[in-house]
C-alpha positions in Angstrom: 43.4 -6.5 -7.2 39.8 -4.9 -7.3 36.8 -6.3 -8.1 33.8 -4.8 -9.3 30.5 -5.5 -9.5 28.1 -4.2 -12.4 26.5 -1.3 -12.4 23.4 -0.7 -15.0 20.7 1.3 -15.5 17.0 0.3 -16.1 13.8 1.7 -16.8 11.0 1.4 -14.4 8.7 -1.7 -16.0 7.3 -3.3 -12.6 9.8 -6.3 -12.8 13.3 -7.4 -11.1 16.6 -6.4 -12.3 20.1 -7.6 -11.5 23.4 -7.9 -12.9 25.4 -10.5 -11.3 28.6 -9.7 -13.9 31.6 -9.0 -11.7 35.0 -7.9 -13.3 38.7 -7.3 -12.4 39.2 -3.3 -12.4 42.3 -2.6 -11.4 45.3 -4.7 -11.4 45.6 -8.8 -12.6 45.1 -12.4 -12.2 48.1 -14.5 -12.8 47.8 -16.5 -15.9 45.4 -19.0 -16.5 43.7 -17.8 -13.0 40.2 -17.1 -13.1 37.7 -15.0 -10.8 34.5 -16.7 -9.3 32.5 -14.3 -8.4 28.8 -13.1 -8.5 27.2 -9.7 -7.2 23.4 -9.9 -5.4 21.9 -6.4 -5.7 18.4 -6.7 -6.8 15.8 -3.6 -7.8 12.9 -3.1 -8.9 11.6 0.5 -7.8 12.9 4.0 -8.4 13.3 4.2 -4.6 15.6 1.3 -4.7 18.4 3.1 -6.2 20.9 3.7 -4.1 25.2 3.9 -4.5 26.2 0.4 -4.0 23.5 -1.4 -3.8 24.9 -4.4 -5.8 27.2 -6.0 -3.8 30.0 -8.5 -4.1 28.9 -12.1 -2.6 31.6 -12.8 0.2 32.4 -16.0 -1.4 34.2 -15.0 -4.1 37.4 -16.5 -5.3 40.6 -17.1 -7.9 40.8 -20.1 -8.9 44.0 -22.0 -10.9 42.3 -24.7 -12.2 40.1 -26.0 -9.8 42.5 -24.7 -7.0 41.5 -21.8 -4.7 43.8 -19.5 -4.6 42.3 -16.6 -3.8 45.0 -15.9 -0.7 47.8 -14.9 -2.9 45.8 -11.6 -3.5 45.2 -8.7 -1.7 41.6 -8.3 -2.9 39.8 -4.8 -2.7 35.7 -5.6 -3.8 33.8 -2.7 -4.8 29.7 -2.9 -5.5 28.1 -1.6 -8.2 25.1 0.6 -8.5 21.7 -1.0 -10.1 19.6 2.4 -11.1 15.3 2.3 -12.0 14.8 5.1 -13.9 11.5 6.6 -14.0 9.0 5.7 -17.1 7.0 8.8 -19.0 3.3 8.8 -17.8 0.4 10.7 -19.2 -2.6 12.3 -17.0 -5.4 14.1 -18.7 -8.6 15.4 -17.5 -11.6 13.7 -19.2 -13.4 15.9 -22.3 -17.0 16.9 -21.7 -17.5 17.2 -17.8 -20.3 19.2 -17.5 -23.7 20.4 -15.7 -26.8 22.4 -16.4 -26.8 25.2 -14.3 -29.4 24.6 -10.7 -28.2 20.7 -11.0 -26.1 19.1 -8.4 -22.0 19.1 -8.8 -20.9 15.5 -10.0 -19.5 13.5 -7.0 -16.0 13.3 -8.5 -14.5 15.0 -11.6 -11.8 12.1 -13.7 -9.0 12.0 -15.0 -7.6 8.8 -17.3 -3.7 7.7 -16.7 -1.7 6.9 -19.9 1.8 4.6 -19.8 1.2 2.8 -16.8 2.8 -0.8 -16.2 -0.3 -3.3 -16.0 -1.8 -3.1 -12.2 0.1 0.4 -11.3 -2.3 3.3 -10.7 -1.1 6.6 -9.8 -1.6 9.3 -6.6 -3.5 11.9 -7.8 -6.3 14.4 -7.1 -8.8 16.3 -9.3 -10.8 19.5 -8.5 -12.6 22.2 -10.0 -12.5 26.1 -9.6 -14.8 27.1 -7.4 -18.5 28.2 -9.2 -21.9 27.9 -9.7 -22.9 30.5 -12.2 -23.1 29.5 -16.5 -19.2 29.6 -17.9 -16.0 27.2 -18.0 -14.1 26.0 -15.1 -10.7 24.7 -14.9 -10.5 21.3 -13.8 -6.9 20.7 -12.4 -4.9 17.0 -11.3 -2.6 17.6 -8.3 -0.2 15.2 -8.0 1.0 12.9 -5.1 4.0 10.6 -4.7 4.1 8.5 -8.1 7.9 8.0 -7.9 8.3 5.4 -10.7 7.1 7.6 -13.1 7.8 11.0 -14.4 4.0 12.0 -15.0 2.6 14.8 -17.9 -0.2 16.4 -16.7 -2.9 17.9 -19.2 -5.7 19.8 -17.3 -9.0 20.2 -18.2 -12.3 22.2 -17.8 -15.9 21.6 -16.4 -19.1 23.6 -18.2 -22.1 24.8 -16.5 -24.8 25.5 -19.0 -27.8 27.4 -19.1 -30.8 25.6 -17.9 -33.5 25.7 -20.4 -37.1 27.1 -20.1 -40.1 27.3 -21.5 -42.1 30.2 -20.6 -46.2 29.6 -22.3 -48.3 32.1 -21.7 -52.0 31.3 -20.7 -54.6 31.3 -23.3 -58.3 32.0 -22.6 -61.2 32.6 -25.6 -64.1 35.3 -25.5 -67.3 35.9 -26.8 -66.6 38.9 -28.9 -68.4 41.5 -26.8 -66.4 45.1 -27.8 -64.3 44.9 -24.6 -60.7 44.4 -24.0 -59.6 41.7 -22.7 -56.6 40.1 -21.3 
């Protein structure tokens, strides 16, 4: 007889999962004989997924009643697989990053995360094309490790604008005297 343990897929949401369901596969119990058993895999993280990682508990058994009988069988137990999937993530740059031109660069440039499960954060960095001059520069997110979620990443652009100024020429009055002056 085999046994099986569950195998079930799950999406990444920050909590637990198990599935302690464990099932004849191949072959049968006699009637009126009944299988006590429970797998113990437990997941949580993408990186937790791995073949068999939801094992049978060793104390498994058939009963007849309330009789083990569990050594009339040749018993093969096979785990199951418990799978985290990743969950969709956004990452945009933030609108209206910008400078007058002559000013200093802003310490940091920011992005703002989208999807996240409450208290996650994700690995990122943001920079800017290199530039000092008027124009647009691209403002880009490079991502690090984030593997519970499969992240979109909208990039963005930083402004340097003309510095404004005022330019007054001097003023001076004269005695009308028939010279030029200026």
């Amino acid at each position: 007889v085999t046994i099986t343990a569950a195998s079930e897929s799950f999406e990444y949401d920050g909590q637990s999962h198990s599935n302690n369901e464990v099932t004849v596969t191949e072959g049968s119990l006699a009637d009126g004989e009944t299988l006590n058993a429970r797998a113990t895999g437990l997941v949580r993280n993408v990186l937790d997924t791995e073949n068999g990682n939801n094992p049978i508990a060793e104390d498994y058994q058939i009963l007849n009643g309330e009789n083990d009988v569990t050594s009339n069988y040749d018993i093969t137990p096979v785990a199951g697989t418990l799978t985290v999937t990743t969950k969709a993530a956004t990452l945009k740059v933030d609108e209206d990053q910008q400078k007058v031109y002559g000013e200093a660069n802003p310490e940091s440039y920011t992005a703002t995360a989208g999807g996240l499960v409450t208290g996650d954060s994700l690995n990122y960095t943001v920079s800017r094309t290199a530039g000092e001059t008027v124009g647009n520069y691209d403002i880009t997110i490079a991502l690090g490790s984030n593997p519970n979620y499969d992240v979109t990443v909208t990039n963005g652009s930083f402004e340097i604008t003309k510095r404004p100024v005022t330019i007054t020429a001097a003023s001076e009055s004269f005695e009308y005297d028939g010279q030029s002056h200026s």
